[in-house]
C-alpha positions, 0 to 999 in steps of 0.5 A: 689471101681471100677466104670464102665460107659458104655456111647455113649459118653465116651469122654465126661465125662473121663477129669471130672474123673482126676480132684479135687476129683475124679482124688486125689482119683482115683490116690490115688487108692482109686477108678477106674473109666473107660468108656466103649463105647456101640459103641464097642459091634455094629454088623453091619458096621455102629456100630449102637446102637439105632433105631426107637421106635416101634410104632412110635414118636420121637427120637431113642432108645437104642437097647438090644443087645449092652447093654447087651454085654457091661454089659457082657464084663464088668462084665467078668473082675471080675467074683467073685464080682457082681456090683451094676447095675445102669440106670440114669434115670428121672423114677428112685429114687430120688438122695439123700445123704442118697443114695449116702452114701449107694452107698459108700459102694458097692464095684463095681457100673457099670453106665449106661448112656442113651442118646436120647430117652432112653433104650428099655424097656426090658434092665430095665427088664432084666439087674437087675438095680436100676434106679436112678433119679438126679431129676424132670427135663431132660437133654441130656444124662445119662453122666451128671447124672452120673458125679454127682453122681459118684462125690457124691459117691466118696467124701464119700470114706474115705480119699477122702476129706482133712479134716475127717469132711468134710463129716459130716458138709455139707448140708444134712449130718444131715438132714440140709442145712450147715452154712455159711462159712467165710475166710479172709479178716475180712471185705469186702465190708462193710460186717464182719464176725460174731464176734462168729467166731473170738472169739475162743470159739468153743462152741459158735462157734458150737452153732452158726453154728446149729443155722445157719443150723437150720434157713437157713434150715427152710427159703430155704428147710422147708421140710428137717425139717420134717426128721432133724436128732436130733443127729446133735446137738451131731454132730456139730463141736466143 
């Protein structure tokens, strides 16, 4: 997979990209992640991206012109494939897992980070792009968005994780919130590990952890359970 993401602040997101999973993968060859900074494709000395909105109110907008010459430097370099278009955006879809699972699969993603009041509006007509929402709340920049999603993209990749179920036991996988996790010492605290974890039954293990998925699902997020996928009982661990 090849990811693009054109950004003001490249600087800000490229350590992310050489670290954990992103970096094993990335030096695996299994993805290539590079920035690109509108800033470069500037005309005028000052190399200036944004202006006043027309019409008036606060804050600058993203101007056409660098946008769409960066989209078109960037694209050049593979002409025989045609990327997947992404503006981070609070407008946009909603992030999920389902979602993030079909963006596994397209070969190439070119992100695009917006930053104080946005893009000109004629950057969403024009450039063909799925706006994509990480959720009801604003930050700063598109650079955060896009490290959770290309994070969440990535960890999909086969080979990406360690362990080959890694992927089907999380939260939201199957439409549940994951079980708890527990790891040495036996007791810490004055709190145990459940005695079904140390008994080496692996059905009563499975049957355990769906139930934890199920309760901890119904008690934090009751609204998933309308959309429980009922192949998970198929799809424990076991």
């Amino acid at each position: 997979m090849r990811i693009d993401v054109l950004t003001l602040f490249p600087e800000s997101i490229e350590p992310f990209f050489s670290v954990s999973i992103v970096g094993r993968a990335v030096e695996a060859g299994l993805v290539s992640v590079s920035c690109v900074n509108f800033r470069d494709f500037a005309t005028d000395k000052h190399r200036s991206v944004d202006d006043r909105p027309f019409g008036g109110g606060p804050g600058m907008v993203l101007m056409c012109g660098p946008v769409f010459d960066a989209l078109a430097h960037v694209e050049r370099q593979a002409s025989d494939t045609v990327p997947t278009r992404i503006m981070l955006t609070p407008q946009g879809e909603p992030l999920t897992q389902s979602l993030l699972v079909e963006l596994s699969t397209h070969p190439w993603l070119v992100v695009l980070c917006g930053h104080y009041e946005g893009f000109d509006e004629r950057i969403r007509q024009g450039a063909g792009v799925r706006e994509i929402s990480i959720g009801d709340y604003v930050v700063s920049g598109g650079e955060a968005a896009a490290v959770v999603l290309i994070d969440g993209v990535v960890r999909l990749l086969p080979g990406a994780l360690g362990h080959e179920c890694s992927v089907v036991d999380e939260s939201f996988a199957g439409g549940l919130l994951e079980y708890p996790q527990y790891t040495r010492p036996r007791e810490f605290g004055g709190m145990k590990v459940p005695e079904v974890l140390l008994s080496g039954n692996h059905a009563e293990i499975a049957a355990w952890r769906l139930a934890q998925m199920r309760e901890r699902t119904i008690s934090r997020r009751p609204d998933l359970m309308m959309g429980e996928d009922r192949s998970s009982d198929g799809g424990a661990p076991n």
